[in-house]
N, C-alpha and C positions, 0 to 999 in steps of 0.2 A: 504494500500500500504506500503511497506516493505519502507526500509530508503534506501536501494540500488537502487529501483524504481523508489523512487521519485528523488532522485539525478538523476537518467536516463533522467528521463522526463526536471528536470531543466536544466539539458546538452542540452537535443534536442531542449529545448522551445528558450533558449540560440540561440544556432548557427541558429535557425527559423525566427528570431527574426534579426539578424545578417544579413540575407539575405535578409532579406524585407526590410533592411535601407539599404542593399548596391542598392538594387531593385529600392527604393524611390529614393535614390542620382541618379541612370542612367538615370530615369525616369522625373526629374528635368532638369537633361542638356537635355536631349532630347525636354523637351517643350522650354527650353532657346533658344533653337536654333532654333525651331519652329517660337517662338514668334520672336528673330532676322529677320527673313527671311520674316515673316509678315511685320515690320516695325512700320508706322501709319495706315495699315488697319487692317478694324477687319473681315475682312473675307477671307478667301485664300478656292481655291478647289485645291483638286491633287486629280487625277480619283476619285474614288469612293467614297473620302474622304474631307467632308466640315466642316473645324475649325472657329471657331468665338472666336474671342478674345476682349470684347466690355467691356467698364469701366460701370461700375455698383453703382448708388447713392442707400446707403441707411441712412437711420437716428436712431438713438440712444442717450439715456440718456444719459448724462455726467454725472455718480453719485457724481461723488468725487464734482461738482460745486453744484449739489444740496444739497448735505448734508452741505457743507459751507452758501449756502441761505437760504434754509430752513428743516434743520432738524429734524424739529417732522415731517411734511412730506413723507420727507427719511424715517424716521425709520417706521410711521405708514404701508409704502408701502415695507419695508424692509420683507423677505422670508428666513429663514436658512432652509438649506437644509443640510443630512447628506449622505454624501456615502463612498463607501467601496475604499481605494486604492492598486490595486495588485503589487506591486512590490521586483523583486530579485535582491539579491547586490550579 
């Protein structure tokens, strides 16, 4: 791909990219007001359409506590991983 190309493509990816946050932001106030209008329940119907909005328990490692209690633990269970980051400035 030529250098005038690929600048094409980072323009398009650019303004692509621009719209799916402005998409994301419209789509945010839309469940805010959603979720306003629910209140404290967790489920609302409008015709065709049934939202459930219900608080969710899960559980998780604190690491940062266990590597202060016990750290050859931490580390024996510790996993580096490497991946790739795509980004344009």
């Amino acid at each position: 791909m030529s250098t005038n190309e690929l600048e094409s493509k980072i323009r398009e990816l650019r303004q692509l990219q621009a719209l799916i946050e402005e998409a994301t932001a419209e789509a945010e106030t839309i469940k805010d007001a959603i979720k306003a209008s629910m209140g404290d329940s967790e489920e609302l119907r409008a015709g065709e359409y049934k939202v459930t909005w219900k608080a969710v328990k899960a559980s998780r490692i604190d690491t940062t506590a266990l590597r202060k209690a016990l750290p050859d633990v931490a580390q024996a269970f510790t996993r580096e991983t490497t991946t790739r980051r795509f980004c344009v400035a």
